[in-house]
MIGUVO-882103 format. One record per residue: residue in one letter; x, y, z of N, C-alpha, C in turn. Coordinates in steps of 0.001 Angstrom, whole numbers, plus 500000, padded with zeros to 6 digits. Atoms other than C-alpha are relative to their C-alpha. Example, Ala and Ser with C-alpha at 12.3 -4.5 7.8 and 13.67 -1.06 7.14 Angstrom:
# MIGUVO-882103
resn  n_u  n_v  n_w  ca_u  ca_v  ca_w  c_u  c_v  c_w
A  500890  498810  500000  512300  495500  507800  500900  501200  500000
S  499180  498810  499940  513670  498940  507140  499230  501090  500730
//
This chain:
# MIGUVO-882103
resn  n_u  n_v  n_w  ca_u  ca_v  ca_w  c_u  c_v  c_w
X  500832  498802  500000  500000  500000  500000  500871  501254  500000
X  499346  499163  499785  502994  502375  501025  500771  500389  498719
X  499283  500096  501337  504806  501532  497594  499212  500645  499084
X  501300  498985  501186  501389  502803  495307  499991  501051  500734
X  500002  498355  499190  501233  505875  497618  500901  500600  499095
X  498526  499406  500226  504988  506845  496904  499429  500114  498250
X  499931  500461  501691  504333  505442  493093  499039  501360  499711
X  500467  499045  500626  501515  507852  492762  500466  501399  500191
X  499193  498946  499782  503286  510610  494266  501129  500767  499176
X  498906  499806  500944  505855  510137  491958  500040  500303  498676
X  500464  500423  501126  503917  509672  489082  499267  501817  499843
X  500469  498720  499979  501737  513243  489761  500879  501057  499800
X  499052  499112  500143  504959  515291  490615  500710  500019  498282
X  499444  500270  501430  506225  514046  487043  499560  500596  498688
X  501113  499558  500885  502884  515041  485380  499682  501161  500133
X  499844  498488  500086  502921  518485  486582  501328  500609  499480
X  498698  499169  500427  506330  519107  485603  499558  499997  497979
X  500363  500084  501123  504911  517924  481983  499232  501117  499677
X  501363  498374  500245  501782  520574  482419  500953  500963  499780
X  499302  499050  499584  504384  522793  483338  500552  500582  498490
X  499039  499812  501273  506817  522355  479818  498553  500278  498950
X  500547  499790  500808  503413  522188  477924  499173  501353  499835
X  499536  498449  500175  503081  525882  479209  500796  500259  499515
X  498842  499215  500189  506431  526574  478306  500144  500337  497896
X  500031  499967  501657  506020  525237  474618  498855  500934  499342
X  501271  499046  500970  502694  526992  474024  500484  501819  499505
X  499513  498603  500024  503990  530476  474978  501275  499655  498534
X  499239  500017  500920  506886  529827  472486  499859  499776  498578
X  500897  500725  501322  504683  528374  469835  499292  501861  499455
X  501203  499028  499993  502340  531530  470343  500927  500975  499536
X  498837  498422  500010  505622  534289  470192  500816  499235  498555
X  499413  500336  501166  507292  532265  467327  498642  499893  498898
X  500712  499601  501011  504187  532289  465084  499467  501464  500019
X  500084  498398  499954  503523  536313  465775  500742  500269  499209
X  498732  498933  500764  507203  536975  464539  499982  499216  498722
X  499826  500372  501175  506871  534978  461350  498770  500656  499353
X  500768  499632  500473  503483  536215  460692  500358  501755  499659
X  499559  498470  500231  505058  540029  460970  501242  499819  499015
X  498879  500073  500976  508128  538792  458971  499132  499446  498591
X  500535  500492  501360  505764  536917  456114  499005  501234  499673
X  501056  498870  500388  503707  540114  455738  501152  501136  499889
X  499333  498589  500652  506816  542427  455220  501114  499108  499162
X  499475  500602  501091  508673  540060  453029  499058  500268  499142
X  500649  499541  500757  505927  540400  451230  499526  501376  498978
X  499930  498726  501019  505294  543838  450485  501601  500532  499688
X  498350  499445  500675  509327  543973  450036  499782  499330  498670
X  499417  500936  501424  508923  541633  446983  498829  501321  499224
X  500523  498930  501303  506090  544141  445764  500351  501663  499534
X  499024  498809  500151  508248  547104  446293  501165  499745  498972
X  498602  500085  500982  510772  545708  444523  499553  499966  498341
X  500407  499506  501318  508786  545448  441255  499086  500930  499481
X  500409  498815  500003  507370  548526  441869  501295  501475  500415
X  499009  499510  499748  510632  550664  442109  500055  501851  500382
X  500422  498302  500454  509376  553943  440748  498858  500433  500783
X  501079  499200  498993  506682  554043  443646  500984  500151  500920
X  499412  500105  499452  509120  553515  445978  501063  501295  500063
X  499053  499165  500174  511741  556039  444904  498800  501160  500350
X  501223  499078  499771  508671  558465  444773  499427  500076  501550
X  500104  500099  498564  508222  557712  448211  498324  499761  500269
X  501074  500897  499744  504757  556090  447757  499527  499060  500544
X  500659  501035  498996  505059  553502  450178  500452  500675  501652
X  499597  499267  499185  506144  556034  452859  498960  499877  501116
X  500534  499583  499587  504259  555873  455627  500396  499479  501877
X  499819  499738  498513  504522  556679  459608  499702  499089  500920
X  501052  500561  499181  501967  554573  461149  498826  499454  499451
X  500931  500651  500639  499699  551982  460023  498860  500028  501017
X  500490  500359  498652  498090  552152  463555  498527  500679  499604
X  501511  499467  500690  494950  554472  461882  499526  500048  499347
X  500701  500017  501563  494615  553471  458772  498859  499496  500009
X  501339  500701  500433  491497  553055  457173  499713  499278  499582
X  500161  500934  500896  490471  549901  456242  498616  500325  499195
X  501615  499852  500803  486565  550663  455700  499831  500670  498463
X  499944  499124  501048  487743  553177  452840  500244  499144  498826
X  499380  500419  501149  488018  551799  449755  500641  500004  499216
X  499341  499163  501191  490437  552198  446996  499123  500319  498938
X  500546  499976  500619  489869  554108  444422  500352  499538  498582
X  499542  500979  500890  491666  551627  442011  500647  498876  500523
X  499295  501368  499713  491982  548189  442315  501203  499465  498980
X  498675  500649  500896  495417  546958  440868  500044  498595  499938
X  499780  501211  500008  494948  543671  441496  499188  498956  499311
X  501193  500602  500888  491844  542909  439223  500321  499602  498659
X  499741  499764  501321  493853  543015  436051  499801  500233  498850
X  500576  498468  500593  492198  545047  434046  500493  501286  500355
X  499838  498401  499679  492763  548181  435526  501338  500798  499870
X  498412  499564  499573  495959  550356  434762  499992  500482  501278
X  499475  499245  498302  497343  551578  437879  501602  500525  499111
X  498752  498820  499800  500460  554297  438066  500858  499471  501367
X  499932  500290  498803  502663  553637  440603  500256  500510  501306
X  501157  499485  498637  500884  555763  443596  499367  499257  500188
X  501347  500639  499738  497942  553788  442723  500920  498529  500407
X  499696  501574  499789  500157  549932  442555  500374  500586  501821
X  499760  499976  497937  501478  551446  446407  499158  500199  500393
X  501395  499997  499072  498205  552313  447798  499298  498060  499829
X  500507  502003  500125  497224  548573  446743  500446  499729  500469
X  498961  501396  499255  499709  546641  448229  500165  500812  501572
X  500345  499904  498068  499751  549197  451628  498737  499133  500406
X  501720  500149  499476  495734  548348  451688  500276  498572  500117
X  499728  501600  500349  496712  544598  450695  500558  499404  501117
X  498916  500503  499400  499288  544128  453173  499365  500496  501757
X  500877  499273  498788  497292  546293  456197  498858  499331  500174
X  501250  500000  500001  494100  545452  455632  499095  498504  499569
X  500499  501237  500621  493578  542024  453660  499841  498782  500556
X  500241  500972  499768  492747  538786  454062  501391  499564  500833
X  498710  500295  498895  495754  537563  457130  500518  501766  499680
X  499640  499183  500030  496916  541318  456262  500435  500247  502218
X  499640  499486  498883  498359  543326  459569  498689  499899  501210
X  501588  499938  498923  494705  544097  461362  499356  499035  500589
X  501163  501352  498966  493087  540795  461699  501309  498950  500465
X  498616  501067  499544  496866  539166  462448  500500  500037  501032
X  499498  500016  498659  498258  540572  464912  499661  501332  500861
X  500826  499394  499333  496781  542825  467814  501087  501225  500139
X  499493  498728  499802  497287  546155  468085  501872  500255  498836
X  499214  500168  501038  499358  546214  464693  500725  501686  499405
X  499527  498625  500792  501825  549084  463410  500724  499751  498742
X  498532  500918  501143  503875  548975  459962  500200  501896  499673
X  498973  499038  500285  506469  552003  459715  500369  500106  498641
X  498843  500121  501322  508003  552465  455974  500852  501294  499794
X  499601  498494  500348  510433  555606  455455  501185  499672  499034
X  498708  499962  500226  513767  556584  453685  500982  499526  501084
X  499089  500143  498972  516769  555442  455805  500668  501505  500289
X  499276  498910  499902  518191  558938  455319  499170  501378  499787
X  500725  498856  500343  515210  560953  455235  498926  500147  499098
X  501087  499735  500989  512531  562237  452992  501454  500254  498630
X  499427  500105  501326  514209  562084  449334  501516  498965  499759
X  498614  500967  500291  516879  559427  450053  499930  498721  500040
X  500234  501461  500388  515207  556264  449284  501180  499071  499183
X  499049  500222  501417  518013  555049  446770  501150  499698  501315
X  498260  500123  498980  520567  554951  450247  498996  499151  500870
X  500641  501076  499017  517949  552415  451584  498539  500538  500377
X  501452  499648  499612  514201  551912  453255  500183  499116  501508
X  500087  500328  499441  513551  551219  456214  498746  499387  500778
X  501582  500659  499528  510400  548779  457895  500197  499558  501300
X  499747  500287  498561  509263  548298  461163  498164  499662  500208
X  501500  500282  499444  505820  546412  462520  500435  499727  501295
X  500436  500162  498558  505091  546668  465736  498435  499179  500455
X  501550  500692  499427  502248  544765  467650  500070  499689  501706
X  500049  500073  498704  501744  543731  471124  499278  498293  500103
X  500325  501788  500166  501524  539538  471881  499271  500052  501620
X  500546  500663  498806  499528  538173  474548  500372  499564  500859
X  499233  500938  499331  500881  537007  477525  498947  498750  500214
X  500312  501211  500157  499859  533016  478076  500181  500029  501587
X  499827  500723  498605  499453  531243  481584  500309  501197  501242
X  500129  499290  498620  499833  533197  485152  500344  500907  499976
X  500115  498537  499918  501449  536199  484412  499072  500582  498976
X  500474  499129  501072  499282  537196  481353  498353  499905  500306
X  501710  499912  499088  496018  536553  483793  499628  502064  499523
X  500812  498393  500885  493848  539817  482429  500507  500423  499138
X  499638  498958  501900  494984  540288  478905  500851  500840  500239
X  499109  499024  500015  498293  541495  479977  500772  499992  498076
X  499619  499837  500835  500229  542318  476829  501484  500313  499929
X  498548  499612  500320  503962  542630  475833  500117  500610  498765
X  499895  499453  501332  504901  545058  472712  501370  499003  499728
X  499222  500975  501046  506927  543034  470056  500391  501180  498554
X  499195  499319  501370  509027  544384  466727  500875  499416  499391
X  498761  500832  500828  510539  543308  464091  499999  501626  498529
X  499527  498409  501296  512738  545976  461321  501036  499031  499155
X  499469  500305  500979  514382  545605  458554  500694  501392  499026
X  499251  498626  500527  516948  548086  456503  500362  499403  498811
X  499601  500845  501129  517200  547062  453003  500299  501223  498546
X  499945  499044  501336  517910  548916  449348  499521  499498  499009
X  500899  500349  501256  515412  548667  446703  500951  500718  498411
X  499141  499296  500847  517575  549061  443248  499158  500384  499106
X  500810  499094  501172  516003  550882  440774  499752  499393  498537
//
């Protein structure tokens, strides 16, 4: 009887240390799919910057703060219907709205979502680099993140679009 006691004793302490790691993996699961989902959404609009060059230099994908954009607004040219010419103002307003706003886009991905784009050297010095930055804020998981605490998260990138 003293031996199954111990046994289960032994057996419980074992099985909480398991609960324990299968906290440890979730949180890591949860913070490693955030930062790929913010890295696969600005790889992305880097590949459409890049064959959009002449918006870019123009400083058409410029922008401060994605944090107020409008999604409800509509464009007023869709580039992606193929039909439609687009200029490229209009191909960068697509692919911000695309990349902000769309289907997995920034808004419904990750909470409380920012996406940065500027010159590295300023207003008119696109050509010496661009610079990107999303911000968001991840969830904390298990005992400390009791009431929807939150941690801010970022990921940047400094790259040169060639012309």
């Amino acid at each position: 009887m003293l031996e199954s006691m111990i046994a289960t004793l032994v057996v419980s302490v074992g099985l909480l240390g398991v609960a324990g790691m299968q906290m440890v993996a979730m949180k890591g699961a949860n913070h490693a799919f955030q930062q790929s989902t913010a890295s696969d959404l600005m790889r992305g609009l880097l590949e459409r910057m890049r064959s959009n060059s002449k918006g870019v230099y123009a400083e058409n994908y410029n922008i401060t703060g994605s944090a107020n954009y409008n999604c409800s607004t509509p464009l007023a040219k869709d580039c992606e219907d193929g039909t439609t010419t687009c200029n490229a103002a209009d191909l960068a307003k697509s692919d911000l709205h695309r990349t902000i706003c769309g289907a997995g886009g920034l808004k419904s991905s990750l909470l409380s979502s920012s996406l940065s784009i500027s010159c590295q050297g300023g207003a008119g010095t696109c050509a010496t680099g661009i610079k990107f930055k999303i911000n968001w804020n991840e969830r904390l998981l298990g005992k400390e993140g009791g009431g929807g605490k939150t941690l801010p998260r970022e990921i940047s990138l400094n790259t040169v679009i060639a012309e």
